[in-house]
TIRONU-782960 format. One record per residue (C-alpha): x negated, y, z. Coordinates in steps of 0.1 Angstrom, whole numbers, plus 2048, in hexadecimal, padded with zeros to 3 digits. Example, Ala and Ser with C-alpha at 12.3 -4.5 7.8 and 13.67 -1.06 7.14 Angstrom:
2
7857D384E
7777F5847
# end
This chain:
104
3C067C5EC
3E667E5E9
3FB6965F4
40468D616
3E368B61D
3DF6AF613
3FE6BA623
3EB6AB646
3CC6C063E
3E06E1639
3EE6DA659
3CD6D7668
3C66F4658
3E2706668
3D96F968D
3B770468E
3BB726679
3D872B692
3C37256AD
3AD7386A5
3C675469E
3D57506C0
3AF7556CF
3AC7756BD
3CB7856C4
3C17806EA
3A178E6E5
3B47AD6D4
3CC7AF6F2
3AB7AD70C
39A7CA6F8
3B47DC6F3
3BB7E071C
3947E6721
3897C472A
36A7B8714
35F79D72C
36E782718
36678D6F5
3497746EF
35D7586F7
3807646E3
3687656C9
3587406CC
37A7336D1
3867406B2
36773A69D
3667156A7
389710699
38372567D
36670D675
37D6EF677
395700663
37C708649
36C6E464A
38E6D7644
3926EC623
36F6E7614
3786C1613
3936C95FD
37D6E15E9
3636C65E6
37A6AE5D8
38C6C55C0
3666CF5AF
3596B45AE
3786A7598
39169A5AD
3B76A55A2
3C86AD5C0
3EF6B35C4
3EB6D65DC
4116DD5E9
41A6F85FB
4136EB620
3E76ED612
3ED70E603
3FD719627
3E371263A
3CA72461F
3DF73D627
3DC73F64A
3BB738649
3B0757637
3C376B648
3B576266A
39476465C
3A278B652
3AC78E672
38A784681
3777A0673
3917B967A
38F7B06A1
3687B669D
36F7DA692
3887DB6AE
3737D16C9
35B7E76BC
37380B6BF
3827FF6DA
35F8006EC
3558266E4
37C82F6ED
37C81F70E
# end
């Protein structure tokens, strides 16, 4: 795989994990004003893209053990980045969800 072609799949990376982001901060906005009605499907939203997101990188992890040399530049490594912190984020709206219910 060259490095265009992992420049593409960071880029991927960034899509879904920002998707995914995007669903979350919603979800976070809904809570926050006391409406849980929509918190299942926030949820689904952004663990379907966090899925594709993570399918995308465990190609590239694949590759890399089992001996391939890649040439990672910096677009790959962004979308790790965003990546792990949506997946942060995720857990952090969980907790959220969860005081906001006992405050409201």
């Amino acid at each position: 795989m060259n490095r265009e072609e992992l420049s593409m799949i960071g880029f991927e990376i960034v899509a879904y994990a920002g998707d995914a982001r995007s669903s979350l901060m919603t979800l976070l906005k809904e809570v926050r004003s006391g409406n849980f009605e929509n918190v299942d499907k926030y949820l689904k939203e952004a663990d379907e893209n966090l899925n594709l997101a993570h399918n995308a990188q465990t190609k590239i992890l694949a590759q890399e053990a089992s001996g391939e040399n890649l040439d990672i530049g910096f677009i790959f490594i962004h979308g790790q980045d965003h990546l792990m912190t949506t997946l942060l984020l995720r857990e952090l709206v969980q907790d959220f969800i969860q005081i906001y219910k006992k405050n409201m």
